[in-house]
Backbone as JSON Lines, residues from 0, in Angstrom:
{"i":0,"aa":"X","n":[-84.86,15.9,-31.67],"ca":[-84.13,15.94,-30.43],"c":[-84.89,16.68,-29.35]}
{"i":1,"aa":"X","n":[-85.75,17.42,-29.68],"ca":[-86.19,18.39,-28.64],"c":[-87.32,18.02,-28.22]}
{"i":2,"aa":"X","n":[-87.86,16.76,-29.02],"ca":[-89.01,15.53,-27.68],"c":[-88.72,14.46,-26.94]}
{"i":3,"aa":"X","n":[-86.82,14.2,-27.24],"ca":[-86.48,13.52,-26.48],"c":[-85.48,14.07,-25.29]}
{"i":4,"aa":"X","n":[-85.71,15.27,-25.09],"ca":[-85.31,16.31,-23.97],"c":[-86.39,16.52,-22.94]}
{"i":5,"aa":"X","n":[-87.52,16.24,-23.42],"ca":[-88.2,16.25,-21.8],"c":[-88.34,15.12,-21.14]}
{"i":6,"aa":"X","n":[-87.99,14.07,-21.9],"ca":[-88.32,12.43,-21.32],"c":[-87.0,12.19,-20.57]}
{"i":7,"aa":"X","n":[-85.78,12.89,-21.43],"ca":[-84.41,12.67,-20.48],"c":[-84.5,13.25,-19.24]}
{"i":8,"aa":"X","n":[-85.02,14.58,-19.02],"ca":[-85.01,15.25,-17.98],"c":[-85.82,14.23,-16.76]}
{"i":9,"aa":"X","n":[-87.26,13.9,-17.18],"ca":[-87.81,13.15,-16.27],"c":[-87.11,11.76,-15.72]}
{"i":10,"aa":"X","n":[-86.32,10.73,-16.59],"ca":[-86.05,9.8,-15.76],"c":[-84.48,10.29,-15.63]}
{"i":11,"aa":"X","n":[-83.78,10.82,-15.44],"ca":[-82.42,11.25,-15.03],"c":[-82.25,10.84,-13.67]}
{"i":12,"aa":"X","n":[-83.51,11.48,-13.09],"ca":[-83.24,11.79,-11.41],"c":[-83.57,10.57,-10.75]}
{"i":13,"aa":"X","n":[-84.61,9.33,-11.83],"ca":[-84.52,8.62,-11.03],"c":[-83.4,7.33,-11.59]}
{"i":14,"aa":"X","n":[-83.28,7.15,-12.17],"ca":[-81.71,6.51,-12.46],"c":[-80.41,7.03,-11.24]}
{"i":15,"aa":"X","n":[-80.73,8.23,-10.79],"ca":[-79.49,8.58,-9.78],"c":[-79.47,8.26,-8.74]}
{"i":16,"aa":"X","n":[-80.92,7.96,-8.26],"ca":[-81.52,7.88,-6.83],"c":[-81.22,6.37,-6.82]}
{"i":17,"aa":"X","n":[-81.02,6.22,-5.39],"ca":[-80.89,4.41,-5.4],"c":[-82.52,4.13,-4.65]}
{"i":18,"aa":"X","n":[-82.77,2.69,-5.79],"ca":[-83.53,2.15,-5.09],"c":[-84.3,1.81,-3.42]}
{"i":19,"aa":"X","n":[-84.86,2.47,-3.02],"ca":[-84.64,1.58,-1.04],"c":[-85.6,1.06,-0.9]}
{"i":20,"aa":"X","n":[-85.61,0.19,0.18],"ca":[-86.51,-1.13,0.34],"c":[-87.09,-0.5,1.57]}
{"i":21,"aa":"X","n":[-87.88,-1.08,1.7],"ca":[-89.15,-0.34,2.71],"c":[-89.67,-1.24,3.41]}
{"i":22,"aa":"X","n":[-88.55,-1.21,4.74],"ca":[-88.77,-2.06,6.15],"c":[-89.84,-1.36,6.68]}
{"i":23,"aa":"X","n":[-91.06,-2.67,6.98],"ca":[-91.67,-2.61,7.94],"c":[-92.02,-3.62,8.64]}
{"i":24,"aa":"X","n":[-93.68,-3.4,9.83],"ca":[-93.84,-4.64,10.31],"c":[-94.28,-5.82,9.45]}
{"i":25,"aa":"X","n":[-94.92,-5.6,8.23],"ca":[-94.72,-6.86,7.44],"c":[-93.62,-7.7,7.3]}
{"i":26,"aa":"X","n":[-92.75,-6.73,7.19],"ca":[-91.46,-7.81,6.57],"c":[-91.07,-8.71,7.76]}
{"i":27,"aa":"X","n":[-90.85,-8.0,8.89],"ca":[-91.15,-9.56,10.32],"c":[-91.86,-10.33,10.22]}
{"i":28,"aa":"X","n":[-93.25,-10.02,9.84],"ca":[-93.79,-11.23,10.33],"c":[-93.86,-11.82,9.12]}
{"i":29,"aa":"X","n":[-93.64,-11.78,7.95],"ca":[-93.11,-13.48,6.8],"c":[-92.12,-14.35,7.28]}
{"i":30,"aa":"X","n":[-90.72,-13.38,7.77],"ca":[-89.42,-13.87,8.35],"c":[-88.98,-13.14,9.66]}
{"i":31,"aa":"X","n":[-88.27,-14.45,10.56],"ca":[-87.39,-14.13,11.74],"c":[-86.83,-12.71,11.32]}
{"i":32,"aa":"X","n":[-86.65,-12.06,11.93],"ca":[-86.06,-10.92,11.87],"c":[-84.36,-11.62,12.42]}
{"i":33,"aa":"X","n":[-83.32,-11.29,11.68],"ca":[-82.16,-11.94,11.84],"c":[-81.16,-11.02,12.88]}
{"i":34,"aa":"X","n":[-81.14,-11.6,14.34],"ca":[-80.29,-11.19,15.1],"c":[-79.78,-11.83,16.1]}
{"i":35,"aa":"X","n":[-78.16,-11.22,16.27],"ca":[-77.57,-12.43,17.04],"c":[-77.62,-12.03,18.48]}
{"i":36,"aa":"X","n":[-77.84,-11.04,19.21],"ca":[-78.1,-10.78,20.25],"c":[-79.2,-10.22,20.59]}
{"i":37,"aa":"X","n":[-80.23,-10.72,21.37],"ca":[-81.6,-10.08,22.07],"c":[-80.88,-8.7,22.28]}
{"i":38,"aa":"X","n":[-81.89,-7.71,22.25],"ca":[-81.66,-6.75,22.85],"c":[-81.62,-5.92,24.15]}
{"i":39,"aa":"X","n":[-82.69,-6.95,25.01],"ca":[-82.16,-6.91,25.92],"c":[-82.49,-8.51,26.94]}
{"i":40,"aa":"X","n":[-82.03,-8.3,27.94],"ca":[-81.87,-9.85,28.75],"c":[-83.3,-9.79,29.79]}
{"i":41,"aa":"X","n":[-82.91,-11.3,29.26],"ca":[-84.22,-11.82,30.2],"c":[-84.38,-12.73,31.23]}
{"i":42,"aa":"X","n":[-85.57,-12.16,32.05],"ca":[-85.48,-12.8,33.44],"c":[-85.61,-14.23,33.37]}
{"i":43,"aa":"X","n":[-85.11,-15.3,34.27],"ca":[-85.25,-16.84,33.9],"c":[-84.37,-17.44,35.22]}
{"i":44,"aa":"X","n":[-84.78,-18.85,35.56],"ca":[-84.84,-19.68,36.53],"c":[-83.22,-20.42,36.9]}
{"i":45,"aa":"X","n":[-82.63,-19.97,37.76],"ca":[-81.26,-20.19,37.55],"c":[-81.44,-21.73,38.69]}
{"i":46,"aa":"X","n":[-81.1,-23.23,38.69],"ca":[-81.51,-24.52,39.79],"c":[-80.06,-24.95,39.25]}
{"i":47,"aa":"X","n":[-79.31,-24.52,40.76],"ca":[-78.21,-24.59,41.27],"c":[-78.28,-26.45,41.19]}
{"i":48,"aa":"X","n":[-77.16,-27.51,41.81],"ca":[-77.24,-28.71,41.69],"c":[-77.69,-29.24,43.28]}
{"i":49,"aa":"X","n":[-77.84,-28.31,44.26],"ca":[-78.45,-28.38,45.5],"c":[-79.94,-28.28,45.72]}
{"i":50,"aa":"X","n":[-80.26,-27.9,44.8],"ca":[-81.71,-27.6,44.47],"c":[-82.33,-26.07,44.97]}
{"i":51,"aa":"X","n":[-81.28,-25.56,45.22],"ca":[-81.81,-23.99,45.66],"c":[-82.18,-23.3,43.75]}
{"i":52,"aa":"X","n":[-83.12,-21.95,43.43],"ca":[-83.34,-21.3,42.58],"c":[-82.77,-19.68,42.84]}
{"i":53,"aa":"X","n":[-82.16,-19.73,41.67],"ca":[-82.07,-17.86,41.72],"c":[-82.52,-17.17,40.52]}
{"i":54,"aa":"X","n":[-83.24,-16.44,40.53],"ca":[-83.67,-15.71,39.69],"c":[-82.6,-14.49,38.58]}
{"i":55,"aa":"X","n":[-82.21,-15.07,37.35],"ca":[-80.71,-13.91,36.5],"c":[-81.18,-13.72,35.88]}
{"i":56,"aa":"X","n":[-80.51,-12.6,35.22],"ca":[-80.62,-12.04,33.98],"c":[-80.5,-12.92,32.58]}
{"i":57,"aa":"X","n":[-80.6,-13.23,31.57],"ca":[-80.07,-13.78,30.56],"c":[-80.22,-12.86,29.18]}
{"i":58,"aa":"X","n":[-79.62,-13.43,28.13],"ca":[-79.75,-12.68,26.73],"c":[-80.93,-13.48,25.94]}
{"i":59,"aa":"X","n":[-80.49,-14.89,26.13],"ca":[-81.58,-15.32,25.38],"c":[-83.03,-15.52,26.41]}
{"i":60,"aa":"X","n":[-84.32,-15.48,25.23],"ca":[-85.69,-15.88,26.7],"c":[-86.08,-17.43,26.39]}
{"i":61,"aa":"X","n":[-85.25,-17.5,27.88],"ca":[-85.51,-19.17,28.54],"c":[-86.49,-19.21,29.4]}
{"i":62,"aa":"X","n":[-86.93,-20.61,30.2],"ca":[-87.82,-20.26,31.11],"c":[-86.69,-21.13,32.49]}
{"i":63,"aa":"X","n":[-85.91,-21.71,32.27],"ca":[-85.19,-22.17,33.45],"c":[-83.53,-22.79,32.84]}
{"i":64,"aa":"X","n":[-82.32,-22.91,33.64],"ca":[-81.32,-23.34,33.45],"c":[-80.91,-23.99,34.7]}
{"i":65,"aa":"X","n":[-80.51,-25.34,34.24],"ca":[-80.49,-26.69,35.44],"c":[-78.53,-26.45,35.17]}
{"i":66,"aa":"X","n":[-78.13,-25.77,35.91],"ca":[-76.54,-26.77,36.87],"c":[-76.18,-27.85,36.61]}
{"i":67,"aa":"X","n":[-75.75,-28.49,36.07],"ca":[-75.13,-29.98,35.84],"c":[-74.21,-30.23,37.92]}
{"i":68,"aa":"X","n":[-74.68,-31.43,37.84],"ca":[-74.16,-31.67,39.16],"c":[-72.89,-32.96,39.13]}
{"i":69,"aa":"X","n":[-71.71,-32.55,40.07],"ca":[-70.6,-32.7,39.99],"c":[-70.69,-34.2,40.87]}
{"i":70,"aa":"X","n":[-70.3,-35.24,39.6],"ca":[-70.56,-36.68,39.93],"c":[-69.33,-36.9,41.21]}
{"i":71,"aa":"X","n":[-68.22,-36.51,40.92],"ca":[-66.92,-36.79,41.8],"c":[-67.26,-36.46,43.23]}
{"i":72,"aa":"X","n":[-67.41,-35.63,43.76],"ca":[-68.76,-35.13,44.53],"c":[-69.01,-35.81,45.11]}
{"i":73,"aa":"X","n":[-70.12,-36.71,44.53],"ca":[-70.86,-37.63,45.03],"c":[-70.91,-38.97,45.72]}
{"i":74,"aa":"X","n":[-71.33,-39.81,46.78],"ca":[-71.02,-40.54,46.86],"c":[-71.75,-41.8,46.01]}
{"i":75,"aa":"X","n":[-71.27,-43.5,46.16],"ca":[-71.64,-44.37,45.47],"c":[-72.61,-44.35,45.37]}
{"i":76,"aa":"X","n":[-73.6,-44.94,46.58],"ca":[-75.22,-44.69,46.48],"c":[-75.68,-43.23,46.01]}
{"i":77,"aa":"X","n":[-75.03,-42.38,46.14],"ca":[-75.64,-41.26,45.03],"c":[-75.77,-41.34,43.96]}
{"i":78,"aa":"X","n":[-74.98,-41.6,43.71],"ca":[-74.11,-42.01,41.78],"c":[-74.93,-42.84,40.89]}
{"i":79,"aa":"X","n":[-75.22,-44.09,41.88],"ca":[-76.33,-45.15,41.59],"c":[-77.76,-44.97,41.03]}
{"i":80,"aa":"X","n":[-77.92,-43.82,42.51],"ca":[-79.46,-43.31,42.48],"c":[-79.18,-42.55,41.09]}
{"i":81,"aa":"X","n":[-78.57,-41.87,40.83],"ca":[-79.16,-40.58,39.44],"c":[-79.15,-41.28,38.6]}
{"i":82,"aa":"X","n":[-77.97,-42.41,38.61],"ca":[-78.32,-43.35,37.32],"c":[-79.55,-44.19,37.0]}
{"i":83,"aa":"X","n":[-80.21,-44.68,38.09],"ca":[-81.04,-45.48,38.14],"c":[-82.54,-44.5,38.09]}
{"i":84,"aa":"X","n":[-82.33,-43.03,38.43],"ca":[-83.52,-42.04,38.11],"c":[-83.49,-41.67,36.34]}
{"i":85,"aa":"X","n":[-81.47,-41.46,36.07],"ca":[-82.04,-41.19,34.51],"c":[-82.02,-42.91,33.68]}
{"i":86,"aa":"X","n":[-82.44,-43.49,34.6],"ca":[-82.68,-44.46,33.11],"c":[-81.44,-45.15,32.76]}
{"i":87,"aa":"X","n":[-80.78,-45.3,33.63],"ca":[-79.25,-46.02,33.35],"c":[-79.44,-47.98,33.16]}
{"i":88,"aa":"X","n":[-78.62,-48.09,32.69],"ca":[-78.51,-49.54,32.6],"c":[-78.54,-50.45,34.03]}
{"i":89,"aa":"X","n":[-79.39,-51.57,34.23],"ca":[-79.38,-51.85,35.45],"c":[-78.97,-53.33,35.32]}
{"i":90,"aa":"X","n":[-78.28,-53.96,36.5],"ca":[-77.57,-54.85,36.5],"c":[-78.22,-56.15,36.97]}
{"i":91,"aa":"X","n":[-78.54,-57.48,36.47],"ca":[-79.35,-58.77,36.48],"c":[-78.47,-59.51,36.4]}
{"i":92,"aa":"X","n":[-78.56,-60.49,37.62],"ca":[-78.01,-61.81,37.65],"c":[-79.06,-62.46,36.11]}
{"i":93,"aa":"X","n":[-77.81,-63.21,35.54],"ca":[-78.29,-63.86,34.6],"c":[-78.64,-65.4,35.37]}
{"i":94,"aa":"X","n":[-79.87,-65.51,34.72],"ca":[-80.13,-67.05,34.78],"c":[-79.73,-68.06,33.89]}
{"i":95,"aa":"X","n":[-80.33,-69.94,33.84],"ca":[-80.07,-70.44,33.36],"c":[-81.47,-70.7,31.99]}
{"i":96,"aa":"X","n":[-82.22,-69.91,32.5],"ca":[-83.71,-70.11,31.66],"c":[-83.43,-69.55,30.71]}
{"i":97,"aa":"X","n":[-82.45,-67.83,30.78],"ca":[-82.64,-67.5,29.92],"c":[-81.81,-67.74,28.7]}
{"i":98,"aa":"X","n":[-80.77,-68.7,28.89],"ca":[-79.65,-69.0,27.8],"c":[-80.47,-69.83,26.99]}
{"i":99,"aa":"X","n":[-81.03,-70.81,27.52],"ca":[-82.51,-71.9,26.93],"c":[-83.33,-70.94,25.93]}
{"i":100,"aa":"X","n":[-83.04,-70.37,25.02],"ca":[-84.2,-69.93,24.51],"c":[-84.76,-70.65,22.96]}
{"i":101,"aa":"X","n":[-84.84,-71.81,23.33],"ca":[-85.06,-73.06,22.22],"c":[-85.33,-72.55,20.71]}
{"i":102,"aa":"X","n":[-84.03,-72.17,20.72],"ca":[-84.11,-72.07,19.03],"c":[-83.44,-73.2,17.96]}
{"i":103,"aa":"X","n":[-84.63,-74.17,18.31],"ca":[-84.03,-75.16,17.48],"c":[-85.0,-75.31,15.97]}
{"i":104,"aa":"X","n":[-84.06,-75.73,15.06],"ca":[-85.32,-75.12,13.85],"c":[-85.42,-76.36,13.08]}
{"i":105,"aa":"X","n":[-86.42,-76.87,13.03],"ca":[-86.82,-78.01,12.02],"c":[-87.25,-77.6,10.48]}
{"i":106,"aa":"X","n":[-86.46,-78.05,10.04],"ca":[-86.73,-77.43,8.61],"c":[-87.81,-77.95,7.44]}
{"i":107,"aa":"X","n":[-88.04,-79.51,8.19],"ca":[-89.49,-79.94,7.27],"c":[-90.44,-79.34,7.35]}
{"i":108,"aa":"X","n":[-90.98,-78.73,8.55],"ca":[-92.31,-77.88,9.19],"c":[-92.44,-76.55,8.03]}
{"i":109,"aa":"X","n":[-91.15,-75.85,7.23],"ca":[-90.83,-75.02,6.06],"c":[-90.89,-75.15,4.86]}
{"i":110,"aa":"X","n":[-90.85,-77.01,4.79],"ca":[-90.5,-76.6,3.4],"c":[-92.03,-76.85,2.33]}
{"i":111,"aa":"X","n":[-92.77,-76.91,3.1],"ca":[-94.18,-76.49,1.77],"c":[-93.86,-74.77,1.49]}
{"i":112,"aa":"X","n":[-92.87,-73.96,1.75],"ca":[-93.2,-72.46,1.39],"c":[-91.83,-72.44,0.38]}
{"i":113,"aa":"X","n":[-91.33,-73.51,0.51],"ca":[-89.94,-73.63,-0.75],"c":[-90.54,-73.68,-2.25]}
{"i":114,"aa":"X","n":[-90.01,-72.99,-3.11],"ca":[-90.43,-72.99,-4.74],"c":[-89.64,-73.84,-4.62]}
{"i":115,"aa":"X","n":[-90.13,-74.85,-6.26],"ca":[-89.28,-75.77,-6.58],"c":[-89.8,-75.23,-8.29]}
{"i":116,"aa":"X","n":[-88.35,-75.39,-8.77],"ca":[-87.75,-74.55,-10.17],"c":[-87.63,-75.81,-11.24]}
């Protein structure tokens, strides 16, 4: 018993102690460091729907935030134009050429690629 009294003494203290993990700058840079708010706010490009800029504060770092602009607002030929800048569907008199699109299918011109069983 009295050689297994100095080995108790030595790990006692560390069985009591808790483990701790040892934050540093390594451990950022493997992984995001996990947080839901910047700490502090950042400067960034505020483009009103008039096209004026103001310079705000923000939390997250952006480099600009566009205004959505108020269609009701607007008049027809406005309405038109943004559609026709983003790429909107545009409107064609249909012709008669293009209903013609001769899909007529002769099926002898095929059938040398028919197996026969």
């Amino acid at each position: 018993l009295s050689s297994s009294q100095p080995l108790r003494c030595c790990l006692l203290p560390r069985l009591l102690l808790p483990s701790s993990r040892r934050f540093n700058s390594n451990r950022a840079s493997v992984v995001r460091t996990a947080r839901n708010v910047y700490p502090r706010p950042y400067t960034l490009l505020l483009a009103r729907p008039d096209g004026s800029t103001v310079r705000i504060r923000y939390l997250e770092p952006k480099k600009i935030i566009m205004l959505p602009v108020d269609l009701d607002a607007l008049s027809e030929e406005e309405k038109l134009a943004r559609l026709r800048a983003r790429g909107g569907r545009k409107e064609r008199p249909k012709s008669s050429a293009e209903d013609d699109l001769g899909d007529e299918l002769h099926t002898d011109t095929y059938s040398k690629f028919w197996r026969k069983k």
